[in-house]
PyMOL Python script that loads the backbone (N, CA, C, O; Angstrom):
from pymol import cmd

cmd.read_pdbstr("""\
ATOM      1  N   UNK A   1      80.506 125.208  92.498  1.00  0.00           N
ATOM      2  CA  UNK A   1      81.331 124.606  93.512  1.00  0.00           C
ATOM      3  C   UNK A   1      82.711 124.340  92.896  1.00  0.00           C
ATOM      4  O   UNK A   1      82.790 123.783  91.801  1.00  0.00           O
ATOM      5  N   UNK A   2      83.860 124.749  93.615  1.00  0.00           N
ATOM      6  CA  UNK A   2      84.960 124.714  93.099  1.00  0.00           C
ATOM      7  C   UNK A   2      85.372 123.359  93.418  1.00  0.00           C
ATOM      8  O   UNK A   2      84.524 122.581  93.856  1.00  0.00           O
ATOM      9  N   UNK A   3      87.184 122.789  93.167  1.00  0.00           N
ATOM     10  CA  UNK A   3      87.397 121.688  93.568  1.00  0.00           C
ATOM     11  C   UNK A   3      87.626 121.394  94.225  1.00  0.00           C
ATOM     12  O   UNK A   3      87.400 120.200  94.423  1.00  0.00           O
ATOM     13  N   UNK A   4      88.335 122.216  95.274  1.00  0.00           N
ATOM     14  CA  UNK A   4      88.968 122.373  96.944  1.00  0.00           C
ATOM     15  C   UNK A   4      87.247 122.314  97.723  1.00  0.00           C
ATOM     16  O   UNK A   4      87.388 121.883  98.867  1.00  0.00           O
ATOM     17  N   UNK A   5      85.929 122.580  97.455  1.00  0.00           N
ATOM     18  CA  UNK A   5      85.052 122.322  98.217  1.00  0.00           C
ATOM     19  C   UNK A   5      84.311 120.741  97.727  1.00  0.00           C
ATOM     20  O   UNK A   5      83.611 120.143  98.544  1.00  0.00           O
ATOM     21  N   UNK A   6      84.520 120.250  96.527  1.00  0.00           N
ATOM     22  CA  UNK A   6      84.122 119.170  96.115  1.00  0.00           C
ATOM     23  C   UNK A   6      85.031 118.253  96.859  1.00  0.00           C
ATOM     24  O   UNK A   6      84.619 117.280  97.490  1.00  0.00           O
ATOM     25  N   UNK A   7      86.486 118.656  96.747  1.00  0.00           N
ATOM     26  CA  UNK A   7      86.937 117.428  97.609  1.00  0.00           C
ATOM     27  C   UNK A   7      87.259 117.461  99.038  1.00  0.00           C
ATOM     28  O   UNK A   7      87.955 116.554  99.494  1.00  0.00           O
ATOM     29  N   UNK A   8      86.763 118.562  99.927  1.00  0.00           N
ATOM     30  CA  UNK A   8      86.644 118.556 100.905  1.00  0.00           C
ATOM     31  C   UNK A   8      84.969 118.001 101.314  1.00  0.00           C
ATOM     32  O   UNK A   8      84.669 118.043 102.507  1.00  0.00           O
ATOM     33  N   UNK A   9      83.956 117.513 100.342  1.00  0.00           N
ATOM     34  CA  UNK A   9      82.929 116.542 100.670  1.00  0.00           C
ATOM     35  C   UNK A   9      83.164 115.177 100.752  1.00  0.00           C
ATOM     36  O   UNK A   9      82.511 114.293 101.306  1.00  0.00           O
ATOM     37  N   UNK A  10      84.569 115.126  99.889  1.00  0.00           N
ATOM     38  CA  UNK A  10      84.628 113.718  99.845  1.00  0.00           C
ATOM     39  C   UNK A  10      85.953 113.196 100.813  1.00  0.00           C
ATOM     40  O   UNK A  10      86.291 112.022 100.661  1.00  0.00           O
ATOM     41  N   UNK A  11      86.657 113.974 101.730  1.00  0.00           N
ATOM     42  CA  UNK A  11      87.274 113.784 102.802  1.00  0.00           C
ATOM     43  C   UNK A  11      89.323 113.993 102.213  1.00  0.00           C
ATOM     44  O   UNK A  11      90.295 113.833 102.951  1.00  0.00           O
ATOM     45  N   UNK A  12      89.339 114.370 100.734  1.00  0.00           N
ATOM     46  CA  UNK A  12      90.279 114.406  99.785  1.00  0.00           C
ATOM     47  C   UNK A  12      90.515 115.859  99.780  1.00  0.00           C
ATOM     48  O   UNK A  12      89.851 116.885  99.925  1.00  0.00           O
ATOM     49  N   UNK A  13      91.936 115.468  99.516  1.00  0.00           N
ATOM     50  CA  UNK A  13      92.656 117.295  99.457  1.00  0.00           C
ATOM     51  C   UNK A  13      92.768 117.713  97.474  1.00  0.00           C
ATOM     52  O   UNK A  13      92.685 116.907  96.548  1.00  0.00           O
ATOM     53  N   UNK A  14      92.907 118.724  97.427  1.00  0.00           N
ATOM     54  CA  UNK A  14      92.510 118.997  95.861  1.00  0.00           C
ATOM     55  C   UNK A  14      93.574 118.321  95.438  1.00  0.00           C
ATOM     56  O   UNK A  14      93.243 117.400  94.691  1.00  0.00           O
ATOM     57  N   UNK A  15      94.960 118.426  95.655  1.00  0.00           N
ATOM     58  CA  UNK A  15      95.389 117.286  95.129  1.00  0.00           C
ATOM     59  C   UNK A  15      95.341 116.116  94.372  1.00  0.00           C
ATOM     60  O   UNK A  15      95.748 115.784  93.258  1.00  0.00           O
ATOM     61  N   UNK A  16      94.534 115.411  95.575  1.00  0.00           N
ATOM     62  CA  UNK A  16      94.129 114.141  94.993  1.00  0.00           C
ATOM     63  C   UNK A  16      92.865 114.179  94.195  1.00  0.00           C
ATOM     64  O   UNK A  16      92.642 113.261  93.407  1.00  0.00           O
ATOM     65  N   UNK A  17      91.794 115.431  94.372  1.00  0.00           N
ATOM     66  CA  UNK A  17      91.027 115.169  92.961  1.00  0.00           C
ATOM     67  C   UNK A  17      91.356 115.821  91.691  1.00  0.00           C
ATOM     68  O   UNK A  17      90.785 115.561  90.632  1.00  0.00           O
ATOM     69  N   UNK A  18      92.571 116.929  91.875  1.00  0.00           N
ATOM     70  CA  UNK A  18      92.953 117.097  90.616  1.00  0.00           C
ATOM     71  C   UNK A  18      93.672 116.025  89.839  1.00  0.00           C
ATOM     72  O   UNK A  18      93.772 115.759  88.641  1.00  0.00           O
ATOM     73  N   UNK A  19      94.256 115.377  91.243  1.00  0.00           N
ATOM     74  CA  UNK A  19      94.878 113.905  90.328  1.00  0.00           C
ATOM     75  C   UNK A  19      94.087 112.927  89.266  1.00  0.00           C
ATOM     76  O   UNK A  19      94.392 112.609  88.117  1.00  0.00           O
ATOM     77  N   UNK A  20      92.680 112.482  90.278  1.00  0.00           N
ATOM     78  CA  UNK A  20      91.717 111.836  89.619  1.00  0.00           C
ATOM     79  C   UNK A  20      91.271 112.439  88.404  1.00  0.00           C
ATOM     80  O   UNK A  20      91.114 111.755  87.393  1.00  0.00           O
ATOM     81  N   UNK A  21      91.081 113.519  88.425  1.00  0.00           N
ATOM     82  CA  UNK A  21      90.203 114.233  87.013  1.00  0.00           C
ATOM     83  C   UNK A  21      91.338 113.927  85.820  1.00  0.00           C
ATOM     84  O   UNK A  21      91.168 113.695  84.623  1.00  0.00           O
ATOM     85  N   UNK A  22      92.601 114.020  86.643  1.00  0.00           N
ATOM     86  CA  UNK A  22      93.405 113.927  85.023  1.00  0.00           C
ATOM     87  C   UNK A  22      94.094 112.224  84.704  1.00  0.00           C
ATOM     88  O   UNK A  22      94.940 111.667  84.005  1.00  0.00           O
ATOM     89  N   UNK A  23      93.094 111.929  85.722  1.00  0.00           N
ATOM     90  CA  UNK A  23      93.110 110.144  85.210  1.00  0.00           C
ATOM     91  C   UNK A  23      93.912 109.408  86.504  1.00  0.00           C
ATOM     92  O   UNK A  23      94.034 108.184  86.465  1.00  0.00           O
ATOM     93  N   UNK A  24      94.352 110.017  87.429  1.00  0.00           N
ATOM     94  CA  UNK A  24      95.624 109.230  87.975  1.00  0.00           C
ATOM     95  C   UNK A  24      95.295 108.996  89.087  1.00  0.00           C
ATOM     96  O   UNK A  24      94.509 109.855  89.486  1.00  0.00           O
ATOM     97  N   UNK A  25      95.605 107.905  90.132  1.00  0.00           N
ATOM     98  CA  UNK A  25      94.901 107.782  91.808  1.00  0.00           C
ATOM     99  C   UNK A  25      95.998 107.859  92.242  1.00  0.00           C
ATOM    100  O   UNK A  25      97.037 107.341  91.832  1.00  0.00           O
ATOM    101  N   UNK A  26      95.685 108.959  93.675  1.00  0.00           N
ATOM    102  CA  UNK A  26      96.834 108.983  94.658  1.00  0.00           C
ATOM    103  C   UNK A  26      96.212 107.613  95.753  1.00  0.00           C
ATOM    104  O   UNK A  26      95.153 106.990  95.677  1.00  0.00           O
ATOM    105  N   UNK A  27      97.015 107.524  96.446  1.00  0.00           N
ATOM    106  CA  UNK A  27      96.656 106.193  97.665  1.00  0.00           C
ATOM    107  C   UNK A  27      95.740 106.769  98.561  1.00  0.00           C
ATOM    108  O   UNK A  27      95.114 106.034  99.324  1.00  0.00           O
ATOM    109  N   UNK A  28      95.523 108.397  98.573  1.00  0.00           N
ATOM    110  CA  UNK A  28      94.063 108.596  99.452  1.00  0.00           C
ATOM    111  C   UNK A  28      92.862 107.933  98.878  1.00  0.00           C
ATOM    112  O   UNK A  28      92.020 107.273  99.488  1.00  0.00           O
ATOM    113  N   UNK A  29      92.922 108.247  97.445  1.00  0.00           N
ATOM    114  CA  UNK A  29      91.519 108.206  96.559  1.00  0.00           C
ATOM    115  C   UNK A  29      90.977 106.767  96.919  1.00  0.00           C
ATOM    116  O   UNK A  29      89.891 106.423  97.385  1.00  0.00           O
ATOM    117  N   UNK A  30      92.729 105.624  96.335  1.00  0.00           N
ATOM    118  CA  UNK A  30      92.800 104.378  96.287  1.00  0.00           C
ATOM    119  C   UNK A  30      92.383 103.808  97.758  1.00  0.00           C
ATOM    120  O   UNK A  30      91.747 102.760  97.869  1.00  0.00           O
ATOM    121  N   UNK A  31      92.701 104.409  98.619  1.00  0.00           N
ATOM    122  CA  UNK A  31      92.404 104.027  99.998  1.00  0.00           C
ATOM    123  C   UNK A  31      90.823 104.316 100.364  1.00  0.00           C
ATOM    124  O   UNK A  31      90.387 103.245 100.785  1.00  0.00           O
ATOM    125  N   UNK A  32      90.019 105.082 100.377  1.00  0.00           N
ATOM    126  CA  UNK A  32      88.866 105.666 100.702  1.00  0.00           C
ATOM    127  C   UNK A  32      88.061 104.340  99.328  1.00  0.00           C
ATOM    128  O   UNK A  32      86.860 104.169  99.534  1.00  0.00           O
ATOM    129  N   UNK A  33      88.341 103.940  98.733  1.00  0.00           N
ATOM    130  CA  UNK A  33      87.446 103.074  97.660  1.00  0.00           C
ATOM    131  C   UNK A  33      88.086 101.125  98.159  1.00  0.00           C
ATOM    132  O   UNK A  33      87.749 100.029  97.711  1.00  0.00           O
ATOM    133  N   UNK A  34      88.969 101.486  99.117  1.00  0.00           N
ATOM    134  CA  UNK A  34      89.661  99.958  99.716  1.00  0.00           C
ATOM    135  C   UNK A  34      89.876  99.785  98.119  1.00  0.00           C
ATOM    136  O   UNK A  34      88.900  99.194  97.658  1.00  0.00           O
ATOM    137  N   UNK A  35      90.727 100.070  97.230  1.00  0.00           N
ATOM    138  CA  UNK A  35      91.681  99.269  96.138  1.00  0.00           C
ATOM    139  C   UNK A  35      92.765 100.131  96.208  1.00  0.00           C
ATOM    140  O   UNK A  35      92.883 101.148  96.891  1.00  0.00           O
ATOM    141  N   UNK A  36      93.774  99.473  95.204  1.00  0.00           N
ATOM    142  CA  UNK A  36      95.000 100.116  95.436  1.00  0.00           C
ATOM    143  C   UNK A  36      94.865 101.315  93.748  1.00  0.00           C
ATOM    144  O   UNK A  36      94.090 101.300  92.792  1.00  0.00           O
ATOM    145  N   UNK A  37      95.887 102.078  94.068  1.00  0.00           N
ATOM    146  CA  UNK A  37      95.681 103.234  92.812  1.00  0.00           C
ATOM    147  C   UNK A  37      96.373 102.628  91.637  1.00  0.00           C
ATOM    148  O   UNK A  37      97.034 103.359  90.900  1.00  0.00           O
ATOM    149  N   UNK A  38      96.261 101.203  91.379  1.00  0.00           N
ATOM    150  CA  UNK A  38      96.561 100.680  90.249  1.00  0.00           C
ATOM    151  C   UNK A  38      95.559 100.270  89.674  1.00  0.00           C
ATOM    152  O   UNK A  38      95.505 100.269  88.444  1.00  0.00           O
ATOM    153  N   UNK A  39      94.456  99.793  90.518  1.00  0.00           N
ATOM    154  CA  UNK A  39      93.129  98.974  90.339  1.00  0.00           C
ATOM    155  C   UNK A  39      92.602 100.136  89.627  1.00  0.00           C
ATOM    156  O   UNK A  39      92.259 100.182  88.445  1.00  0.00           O
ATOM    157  N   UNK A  40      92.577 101.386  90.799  1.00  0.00           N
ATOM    158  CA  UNK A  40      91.916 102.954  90.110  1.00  0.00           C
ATOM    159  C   UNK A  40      91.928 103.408  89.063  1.00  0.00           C
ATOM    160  O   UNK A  40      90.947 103.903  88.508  1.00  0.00           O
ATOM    161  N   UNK A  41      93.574 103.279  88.388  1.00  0.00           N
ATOM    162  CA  UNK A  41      94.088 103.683  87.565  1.00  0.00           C
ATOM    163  C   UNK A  41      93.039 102.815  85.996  1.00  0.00           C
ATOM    164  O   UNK A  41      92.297 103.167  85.078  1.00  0.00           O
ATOM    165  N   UNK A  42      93.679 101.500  86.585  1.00  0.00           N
ATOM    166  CA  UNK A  42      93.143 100.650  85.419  1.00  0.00           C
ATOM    167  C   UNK A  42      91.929 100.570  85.535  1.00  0.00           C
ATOM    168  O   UNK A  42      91.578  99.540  84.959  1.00  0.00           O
ATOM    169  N   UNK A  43      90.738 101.298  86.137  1.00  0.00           N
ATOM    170  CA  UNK A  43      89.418 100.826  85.691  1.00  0.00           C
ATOM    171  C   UNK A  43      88.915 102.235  85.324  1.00  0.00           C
ATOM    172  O   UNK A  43      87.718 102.254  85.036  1.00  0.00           O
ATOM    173  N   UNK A  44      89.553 103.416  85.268  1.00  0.00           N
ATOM    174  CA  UNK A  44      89.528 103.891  84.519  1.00  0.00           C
ATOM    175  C   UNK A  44      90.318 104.105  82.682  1.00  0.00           C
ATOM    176  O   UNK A  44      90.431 105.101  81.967  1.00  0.00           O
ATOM    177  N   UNK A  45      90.607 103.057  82.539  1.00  0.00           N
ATOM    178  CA  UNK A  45      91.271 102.858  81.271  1.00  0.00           C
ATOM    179  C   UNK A  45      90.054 101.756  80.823  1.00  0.00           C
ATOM    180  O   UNK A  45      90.070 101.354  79.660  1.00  0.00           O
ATOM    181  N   UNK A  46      89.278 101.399  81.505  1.00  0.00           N
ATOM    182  CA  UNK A  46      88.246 100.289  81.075  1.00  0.00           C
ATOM    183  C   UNK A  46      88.456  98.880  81.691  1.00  0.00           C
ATOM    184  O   UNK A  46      87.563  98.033  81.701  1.00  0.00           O
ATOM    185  N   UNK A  47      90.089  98.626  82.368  1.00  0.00           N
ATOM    186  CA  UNK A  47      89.841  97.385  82.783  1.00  0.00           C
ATOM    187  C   UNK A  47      89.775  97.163  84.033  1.00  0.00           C
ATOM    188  O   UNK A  47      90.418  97.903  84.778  1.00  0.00           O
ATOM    189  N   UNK A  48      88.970  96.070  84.592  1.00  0.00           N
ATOM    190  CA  UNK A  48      88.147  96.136  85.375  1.00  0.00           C
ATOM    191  C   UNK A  48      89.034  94.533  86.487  1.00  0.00           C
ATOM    192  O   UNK A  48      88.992  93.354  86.136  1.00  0.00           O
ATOM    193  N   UNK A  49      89.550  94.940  87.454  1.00  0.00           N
ATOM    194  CA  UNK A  49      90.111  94.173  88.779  1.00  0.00           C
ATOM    195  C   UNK A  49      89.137  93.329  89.726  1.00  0.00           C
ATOM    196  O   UNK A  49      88.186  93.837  90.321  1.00  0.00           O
ATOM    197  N   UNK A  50      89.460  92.092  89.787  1.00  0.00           N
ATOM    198  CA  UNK A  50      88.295  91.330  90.792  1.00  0.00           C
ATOM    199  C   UNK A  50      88.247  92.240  91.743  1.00  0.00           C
ATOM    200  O   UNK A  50      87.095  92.409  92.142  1.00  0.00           O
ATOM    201  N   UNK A  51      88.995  92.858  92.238  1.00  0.00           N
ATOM    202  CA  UNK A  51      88.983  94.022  93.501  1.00  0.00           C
ATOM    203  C   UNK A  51      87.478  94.913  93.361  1.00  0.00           C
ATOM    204  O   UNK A  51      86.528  95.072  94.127  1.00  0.00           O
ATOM    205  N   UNK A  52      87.778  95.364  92.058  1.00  0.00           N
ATOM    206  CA  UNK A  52      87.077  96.652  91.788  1.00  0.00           C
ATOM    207  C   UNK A  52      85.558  95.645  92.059  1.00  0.00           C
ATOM    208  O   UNK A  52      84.904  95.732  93.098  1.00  0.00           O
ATOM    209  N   UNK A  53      85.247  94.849  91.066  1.00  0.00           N
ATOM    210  CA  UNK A  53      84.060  93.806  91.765  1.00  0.00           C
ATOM    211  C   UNK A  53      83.664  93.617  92.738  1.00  0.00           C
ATOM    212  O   UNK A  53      82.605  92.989  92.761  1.00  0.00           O
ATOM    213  N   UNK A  54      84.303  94.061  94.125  1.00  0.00           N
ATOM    214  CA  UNK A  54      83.700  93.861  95.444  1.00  0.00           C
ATOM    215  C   UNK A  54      83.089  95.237  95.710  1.00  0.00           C
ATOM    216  O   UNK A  54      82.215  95.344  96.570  1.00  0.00           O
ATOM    217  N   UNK A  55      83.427  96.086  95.149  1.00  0.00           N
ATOM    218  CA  UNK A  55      82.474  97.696  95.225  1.00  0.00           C
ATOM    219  C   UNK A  55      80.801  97.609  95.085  1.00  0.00           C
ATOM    220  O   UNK A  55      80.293  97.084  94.095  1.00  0.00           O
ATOM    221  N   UNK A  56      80.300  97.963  95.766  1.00  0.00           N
ATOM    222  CA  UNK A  56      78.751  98.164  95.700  1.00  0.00           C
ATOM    223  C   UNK A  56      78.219  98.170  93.902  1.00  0.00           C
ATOM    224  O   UNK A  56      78.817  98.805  93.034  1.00  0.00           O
ATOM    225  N   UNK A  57      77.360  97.571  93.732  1.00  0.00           N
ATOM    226  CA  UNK A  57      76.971  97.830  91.566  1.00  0.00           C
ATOM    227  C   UNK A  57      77.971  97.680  90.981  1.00  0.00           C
ATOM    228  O   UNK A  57      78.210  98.260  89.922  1.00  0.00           O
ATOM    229  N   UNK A  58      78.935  96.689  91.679  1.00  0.00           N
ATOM    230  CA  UNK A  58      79.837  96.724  90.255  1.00  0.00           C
ATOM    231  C   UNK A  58      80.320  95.226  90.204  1.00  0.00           C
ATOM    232  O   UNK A  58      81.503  94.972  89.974  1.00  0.00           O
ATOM    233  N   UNK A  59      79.047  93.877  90.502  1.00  0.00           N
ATOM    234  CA  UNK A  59      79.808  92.810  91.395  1.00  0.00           C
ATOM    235  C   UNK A  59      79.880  91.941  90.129  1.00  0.00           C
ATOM    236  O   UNK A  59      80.410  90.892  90.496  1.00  0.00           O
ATOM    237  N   UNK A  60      79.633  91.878  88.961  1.00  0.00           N
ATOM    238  CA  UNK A  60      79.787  90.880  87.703  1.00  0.00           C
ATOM    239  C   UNK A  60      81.000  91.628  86.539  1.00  0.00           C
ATOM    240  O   UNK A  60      80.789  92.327  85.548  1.00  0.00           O
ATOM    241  N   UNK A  61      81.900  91.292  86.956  1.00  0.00           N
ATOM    242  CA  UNK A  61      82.904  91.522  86.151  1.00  0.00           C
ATOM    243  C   UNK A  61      82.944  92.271  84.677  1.00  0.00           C
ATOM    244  O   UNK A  61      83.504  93.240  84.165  1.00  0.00           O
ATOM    245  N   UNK A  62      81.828  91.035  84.232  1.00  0.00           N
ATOM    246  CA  UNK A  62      81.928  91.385  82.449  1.00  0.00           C
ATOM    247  C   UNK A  62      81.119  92.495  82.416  1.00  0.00           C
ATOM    248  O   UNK A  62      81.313  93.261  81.471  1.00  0.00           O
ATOM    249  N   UNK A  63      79.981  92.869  83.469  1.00  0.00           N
ATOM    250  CA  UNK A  63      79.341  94.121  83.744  1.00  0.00           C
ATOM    251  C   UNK A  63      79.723  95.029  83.479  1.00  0.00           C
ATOM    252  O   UNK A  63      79.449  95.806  82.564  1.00  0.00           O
ATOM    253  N   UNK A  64      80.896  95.061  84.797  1.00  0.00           N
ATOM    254  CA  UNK A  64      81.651  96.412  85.131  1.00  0.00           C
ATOM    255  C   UNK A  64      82.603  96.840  84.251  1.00  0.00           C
ATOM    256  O   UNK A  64      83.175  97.929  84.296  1.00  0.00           O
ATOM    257  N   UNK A  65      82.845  95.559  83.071  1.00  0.00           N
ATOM    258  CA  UNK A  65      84.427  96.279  82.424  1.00  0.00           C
ATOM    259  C   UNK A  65      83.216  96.877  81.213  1.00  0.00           C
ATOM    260  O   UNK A  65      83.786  97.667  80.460  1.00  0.00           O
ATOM    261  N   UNK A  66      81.869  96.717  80.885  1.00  0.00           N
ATOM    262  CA  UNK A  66      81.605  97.099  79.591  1.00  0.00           C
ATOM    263  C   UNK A  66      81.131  98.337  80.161  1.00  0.00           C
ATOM    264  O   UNK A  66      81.521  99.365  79.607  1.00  0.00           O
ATOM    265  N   UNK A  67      80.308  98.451  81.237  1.00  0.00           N
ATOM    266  CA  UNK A  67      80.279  99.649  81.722  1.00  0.00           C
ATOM    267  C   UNK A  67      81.192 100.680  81.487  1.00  0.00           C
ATOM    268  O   UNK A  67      81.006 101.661  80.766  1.00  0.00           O
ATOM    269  N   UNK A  68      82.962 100.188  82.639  1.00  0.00           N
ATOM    270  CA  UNK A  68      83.580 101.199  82.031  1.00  0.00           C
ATOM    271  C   UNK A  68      84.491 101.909  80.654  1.00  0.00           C
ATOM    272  O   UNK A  68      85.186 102.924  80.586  1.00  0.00           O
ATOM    273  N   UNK A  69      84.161 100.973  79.744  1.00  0.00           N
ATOM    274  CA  UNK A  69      84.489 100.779  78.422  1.00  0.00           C
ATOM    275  C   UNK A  69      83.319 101.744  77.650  1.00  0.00           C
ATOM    276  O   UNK A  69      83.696 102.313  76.625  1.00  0.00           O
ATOM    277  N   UNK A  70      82.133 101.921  78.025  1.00  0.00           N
ATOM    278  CA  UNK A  70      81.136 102.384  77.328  1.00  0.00           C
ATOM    279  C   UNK A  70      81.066 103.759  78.353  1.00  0.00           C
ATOM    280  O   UNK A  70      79.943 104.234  78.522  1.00  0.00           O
ATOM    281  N   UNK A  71      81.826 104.189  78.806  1.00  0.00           N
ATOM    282  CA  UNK A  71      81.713 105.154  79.570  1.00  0.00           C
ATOM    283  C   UNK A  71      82.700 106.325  79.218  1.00  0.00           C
ATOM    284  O   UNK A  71      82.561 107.543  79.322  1.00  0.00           O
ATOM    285  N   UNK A  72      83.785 105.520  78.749  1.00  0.00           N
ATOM    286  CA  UNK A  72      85.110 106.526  78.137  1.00  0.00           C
ATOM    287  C   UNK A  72      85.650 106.771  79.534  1.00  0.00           C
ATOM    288  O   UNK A  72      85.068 106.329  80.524  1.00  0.00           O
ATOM    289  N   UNK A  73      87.108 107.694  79.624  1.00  0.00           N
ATOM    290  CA  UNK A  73      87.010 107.586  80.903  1.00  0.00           C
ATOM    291  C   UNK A  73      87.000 109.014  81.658  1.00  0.00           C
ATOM    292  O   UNK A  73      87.658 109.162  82.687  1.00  0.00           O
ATOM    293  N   UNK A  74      86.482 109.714  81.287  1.00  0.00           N
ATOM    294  CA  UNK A  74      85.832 110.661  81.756  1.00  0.00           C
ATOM    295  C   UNK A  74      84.421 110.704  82.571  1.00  0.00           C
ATOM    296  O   UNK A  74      84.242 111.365  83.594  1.00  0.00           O
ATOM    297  N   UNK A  75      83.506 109.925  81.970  1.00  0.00           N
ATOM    298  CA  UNK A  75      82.365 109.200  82.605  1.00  0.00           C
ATOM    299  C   UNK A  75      82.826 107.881  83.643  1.00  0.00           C
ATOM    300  O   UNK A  75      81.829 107.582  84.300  1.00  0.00           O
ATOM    301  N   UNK A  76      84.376 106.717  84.121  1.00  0.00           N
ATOM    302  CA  UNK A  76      84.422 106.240  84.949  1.00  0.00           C
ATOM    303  C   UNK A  76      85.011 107.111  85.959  1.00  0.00           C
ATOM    304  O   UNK A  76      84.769 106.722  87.101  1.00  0.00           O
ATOM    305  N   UNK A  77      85.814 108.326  85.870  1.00  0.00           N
ATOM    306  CA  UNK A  77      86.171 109.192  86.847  1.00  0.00           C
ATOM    307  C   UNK A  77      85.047 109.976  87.440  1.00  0.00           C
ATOM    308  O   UNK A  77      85.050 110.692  88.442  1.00  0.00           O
ATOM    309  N   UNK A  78      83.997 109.661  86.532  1.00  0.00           N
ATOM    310  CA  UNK A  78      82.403 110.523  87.154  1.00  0.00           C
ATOM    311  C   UNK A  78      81.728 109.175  88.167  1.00  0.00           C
ATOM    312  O   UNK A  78      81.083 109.433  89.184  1.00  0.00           O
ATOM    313  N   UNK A  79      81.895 108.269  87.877  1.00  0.00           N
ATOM    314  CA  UNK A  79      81.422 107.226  88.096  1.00  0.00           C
ATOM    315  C   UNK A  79      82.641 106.988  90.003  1.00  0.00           C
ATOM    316  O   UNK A  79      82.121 106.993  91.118  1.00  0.00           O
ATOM    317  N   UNK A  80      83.578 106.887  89.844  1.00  0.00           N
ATOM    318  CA  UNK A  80      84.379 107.371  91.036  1.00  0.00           C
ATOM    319  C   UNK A  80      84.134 108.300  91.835  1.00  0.00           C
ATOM    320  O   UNK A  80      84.277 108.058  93.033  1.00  0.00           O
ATOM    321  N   UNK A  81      83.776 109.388  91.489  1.00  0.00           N
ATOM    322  CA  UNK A  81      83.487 110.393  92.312  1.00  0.00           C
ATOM    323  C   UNK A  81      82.009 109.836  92.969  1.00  0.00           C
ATOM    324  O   UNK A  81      81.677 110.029  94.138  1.00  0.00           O
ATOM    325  N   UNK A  82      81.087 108.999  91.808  1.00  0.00           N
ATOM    326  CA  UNK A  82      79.771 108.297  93.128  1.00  0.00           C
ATOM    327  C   UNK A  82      80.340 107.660  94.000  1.00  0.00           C
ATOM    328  O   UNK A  82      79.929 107.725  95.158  1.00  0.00           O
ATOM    329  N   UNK A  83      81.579 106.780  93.609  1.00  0.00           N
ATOM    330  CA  UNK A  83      82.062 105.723  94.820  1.00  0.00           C
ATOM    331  C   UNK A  83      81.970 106.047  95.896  1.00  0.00           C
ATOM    332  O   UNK A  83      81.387 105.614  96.890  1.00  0.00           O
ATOM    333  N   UNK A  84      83.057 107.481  95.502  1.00  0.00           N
ATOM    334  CA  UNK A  84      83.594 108.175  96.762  1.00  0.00           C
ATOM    335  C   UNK A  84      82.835 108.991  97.794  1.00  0.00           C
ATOM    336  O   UNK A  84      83.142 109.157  98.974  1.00  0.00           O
ATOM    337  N   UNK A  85      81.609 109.553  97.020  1.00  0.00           N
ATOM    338  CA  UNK A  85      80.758 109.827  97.741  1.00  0.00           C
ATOM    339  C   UNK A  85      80.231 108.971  98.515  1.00  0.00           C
ATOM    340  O   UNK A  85      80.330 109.408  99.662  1.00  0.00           O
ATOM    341  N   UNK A  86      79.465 107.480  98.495  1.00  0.00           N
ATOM    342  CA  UNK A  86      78.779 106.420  98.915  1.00  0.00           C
ATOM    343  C   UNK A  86      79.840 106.120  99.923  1.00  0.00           C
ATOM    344  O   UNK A  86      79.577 106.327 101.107  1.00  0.00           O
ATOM    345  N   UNK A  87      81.117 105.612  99.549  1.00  0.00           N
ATOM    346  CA  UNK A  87      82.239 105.763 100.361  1.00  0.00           C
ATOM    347  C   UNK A  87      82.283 106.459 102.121  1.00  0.00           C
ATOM    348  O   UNK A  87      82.489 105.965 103.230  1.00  0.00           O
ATOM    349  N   UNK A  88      81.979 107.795 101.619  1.00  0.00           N
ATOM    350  CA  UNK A  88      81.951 109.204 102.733  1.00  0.00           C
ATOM    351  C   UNK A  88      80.737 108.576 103.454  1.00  0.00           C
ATOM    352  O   UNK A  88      80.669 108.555 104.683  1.00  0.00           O
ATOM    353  N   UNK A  89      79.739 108.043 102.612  1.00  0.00           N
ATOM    354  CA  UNK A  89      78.432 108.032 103.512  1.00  0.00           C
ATOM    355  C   UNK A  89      78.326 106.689 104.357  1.00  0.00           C
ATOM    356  O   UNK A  89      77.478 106.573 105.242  1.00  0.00           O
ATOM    357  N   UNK A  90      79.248 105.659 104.036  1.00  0.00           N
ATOM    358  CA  UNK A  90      79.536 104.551 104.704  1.00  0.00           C
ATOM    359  C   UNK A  90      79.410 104.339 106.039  1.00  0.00           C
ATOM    360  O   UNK A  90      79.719 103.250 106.523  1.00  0.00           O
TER     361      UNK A  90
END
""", "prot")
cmd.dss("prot")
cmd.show_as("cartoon", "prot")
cmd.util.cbc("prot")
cmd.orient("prot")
């Protein structure tokens, strides 16, 4: 599956998931997850926004930042793409 059909599952133009893969949120991504693409940005760097805490499995803070700290951020942009899926299925 290429990326233009991966992100046409998740309602995103390749754009915005080539953005994500190389770390960065456009305001679709940020919008479809309700945070802004700063929150995005920074919880893929490991730090973790009371925002990002209101997301489904991610509601104890010190949780979610070791999570995405122990994840690198290649594994929280994998971890985004579940959002976004769960997101779609909303």
């Amino acid at each position: 599956m290429n990326h233009a059909e991966i992100g046409t599952r998740f309602g995103l133009s390749l754009l915005d998931l080539e953005c994500l893969i190389k770390g960065k949120a456009t305001n679709s991504v940020a919008t479809r997850l309700k945070l802004t693409p700063q929150d995005v940005e920074d919880l893929i760097k490991g730090k973790v926004s009371q925002a990002v805490t209101t997301r489904p499995g991610l509601h104890a803070r010190s949780a979610a930042e070791e999570l995405a700290t122990s994840l690198q951020p290649e594994g929280v942009i994998g971890m985004i793409v579940a959002l976004l899926l769960s997101a779609n299925h909303s």
